[in-house]
N, C-alpha and C positions, 0 to 999 in steps of 0.2 A: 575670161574671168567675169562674174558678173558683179552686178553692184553691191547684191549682198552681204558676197565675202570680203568685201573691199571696205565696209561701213559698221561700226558698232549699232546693233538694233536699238532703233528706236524706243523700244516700246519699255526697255528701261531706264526706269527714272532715279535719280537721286534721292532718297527720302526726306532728304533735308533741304529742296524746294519743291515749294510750290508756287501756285500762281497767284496764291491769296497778299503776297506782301514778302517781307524779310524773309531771309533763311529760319529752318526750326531750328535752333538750338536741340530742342528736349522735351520733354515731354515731364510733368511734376503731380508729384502726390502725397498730400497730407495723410498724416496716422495723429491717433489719439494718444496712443501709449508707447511706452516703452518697447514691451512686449511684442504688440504689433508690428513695430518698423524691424526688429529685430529678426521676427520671423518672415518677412519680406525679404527682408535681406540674405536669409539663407534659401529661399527658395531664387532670389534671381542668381544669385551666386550659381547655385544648384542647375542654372540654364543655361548658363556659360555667357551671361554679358561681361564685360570688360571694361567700357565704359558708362560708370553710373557710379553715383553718389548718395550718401546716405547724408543728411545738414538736420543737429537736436542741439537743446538748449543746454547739454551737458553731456559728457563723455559718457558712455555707456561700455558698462564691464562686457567685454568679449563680442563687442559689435566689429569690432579690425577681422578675428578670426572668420565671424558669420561672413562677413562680405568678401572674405578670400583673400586680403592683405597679404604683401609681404613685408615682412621685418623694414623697418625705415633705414633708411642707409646715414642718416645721420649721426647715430653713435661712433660710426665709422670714422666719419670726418671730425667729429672732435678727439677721440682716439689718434687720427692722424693728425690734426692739429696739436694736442699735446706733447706728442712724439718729434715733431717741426721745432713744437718752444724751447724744450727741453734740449734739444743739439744748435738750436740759435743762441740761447744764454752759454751755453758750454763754450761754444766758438767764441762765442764776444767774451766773455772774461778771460778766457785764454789767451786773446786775442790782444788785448788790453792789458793783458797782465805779465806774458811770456814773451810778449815781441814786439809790440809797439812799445810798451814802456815798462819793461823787465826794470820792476823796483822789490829789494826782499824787507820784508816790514815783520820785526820779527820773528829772523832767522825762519822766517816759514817759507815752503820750498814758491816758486816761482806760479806754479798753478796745482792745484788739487781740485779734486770734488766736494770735499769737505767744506773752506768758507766760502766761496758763492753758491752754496747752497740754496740762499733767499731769493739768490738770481734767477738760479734755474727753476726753482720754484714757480715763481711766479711771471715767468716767459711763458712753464707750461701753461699756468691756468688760464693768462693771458691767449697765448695762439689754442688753446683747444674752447675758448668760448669765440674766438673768433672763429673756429671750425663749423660749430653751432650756430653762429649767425648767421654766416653766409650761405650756410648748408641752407637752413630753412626758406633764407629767399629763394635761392636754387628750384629745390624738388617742392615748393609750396609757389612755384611761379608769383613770386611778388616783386616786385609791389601790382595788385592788380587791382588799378581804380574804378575801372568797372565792369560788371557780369551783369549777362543776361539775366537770372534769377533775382537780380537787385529793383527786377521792374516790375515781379508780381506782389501785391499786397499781402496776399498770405505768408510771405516769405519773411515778413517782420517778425513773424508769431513765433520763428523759428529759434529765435533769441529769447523769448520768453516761455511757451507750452507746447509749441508743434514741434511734430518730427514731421519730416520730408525724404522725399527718396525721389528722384530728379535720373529717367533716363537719357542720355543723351543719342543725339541723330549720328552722332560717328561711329557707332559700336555697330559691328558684321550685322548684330541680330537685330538693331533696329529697322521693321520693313516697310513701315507707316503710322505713322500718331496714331493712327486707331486702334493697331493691334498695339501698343504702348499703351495706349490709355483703356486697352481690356486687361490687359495684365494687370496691372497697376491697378482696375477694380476686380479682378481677381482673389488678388493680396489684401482687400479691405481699407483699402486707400479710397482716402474724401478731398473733393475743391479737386480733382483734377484737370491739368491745366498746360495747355501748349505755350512752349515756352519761346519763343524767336530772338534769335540775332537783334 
């Protein structure tokens, strides 16, 4: 057998080091408008990257679709949270009511649905915004104190007049920052900008 089939070739490399310092994070680029970042977004979608980011000073109608979003899965969890509160109040006042300390107040039966209504009420709203809460730190990886993107200056703008559109080094189709940072002036992206670990 010889050495070559025995060894991964050398001759490729990891795109996300090099020799210059830190791993690359990404690759980053400024857009002036709306419109612009928008139409970015649907042609990289359109290339098939998977990991990459769209960062504006405000929500923009129909930019989830252009970048190929799926549906966020946290409705789900406060739905299933809701559903959690809703059979945890049921049980507790039952509970409290029919068997730890069967008292009739009222000639009214032992347990109904009817008055702890306020209970169950408000166990659902209760566990389905804790559905919501926790979901968010979850699928929004938080708390996260610090990104690489928090180190470039133009990345402040982003909170106030810039959009950004940030390929990252993990995605199949990134091959090298430079063919990143041609795409990305391809698309009409300004201040592009390697972004490292």
């Amino acid at each position: 057998m010889s050495d070559q089939a025995s060894y991964p070739s050398r001759d490729r490399r990891d795109p996300r080091r090099d020799d210059r310092g830190p791993r690359v994070h990404g690759v980053a680029a400024s857009f002036r408008r709306p419109a612009d970042v928008f139409k970015a977004a649907e042609r990289i979608r359109d290339l098939g990257w998977t990991r990459w980011d769209v960062h504006t000073p405000y929500p923009i109608h129909g930019l989830d679709a252009a970048m190929g979003l799926p549906r966020s899965p946290i409705p789900r969890l406060t739905l299933l949270g809701g559903l959690v509160g809703f059979v945890a109040g049921g049980l507790l006042t039952w509970y409290t009511n029919s068997y730890d300390y069967p008292l009739i107040v009222g000639g009214k039966p032992f347990w109904s649905v009817v008055y702890p209504f306020p209970v169950l009420y408000e166990c659902t709203i209760l566990f389905a915004a804790f559905g919501t809460f926790f979901g968010q730190f979850i699928f929004n990886r938080l708390p996260q104190h610090h990104h690489p993107l928090f180190e470039l200056p133009q990345f402040a703008r982003v909170t106030d007049d810039a959009f950004m559109v940030v390929l990252e080094a993990g995605d199949p189709r990134f091959s090298s920052p430079e063919a990143a940072r041609d795409l990305l002036h391809s698309l009409g992206g300004h201040d592009i900008t390697l972004v490292r670990d």
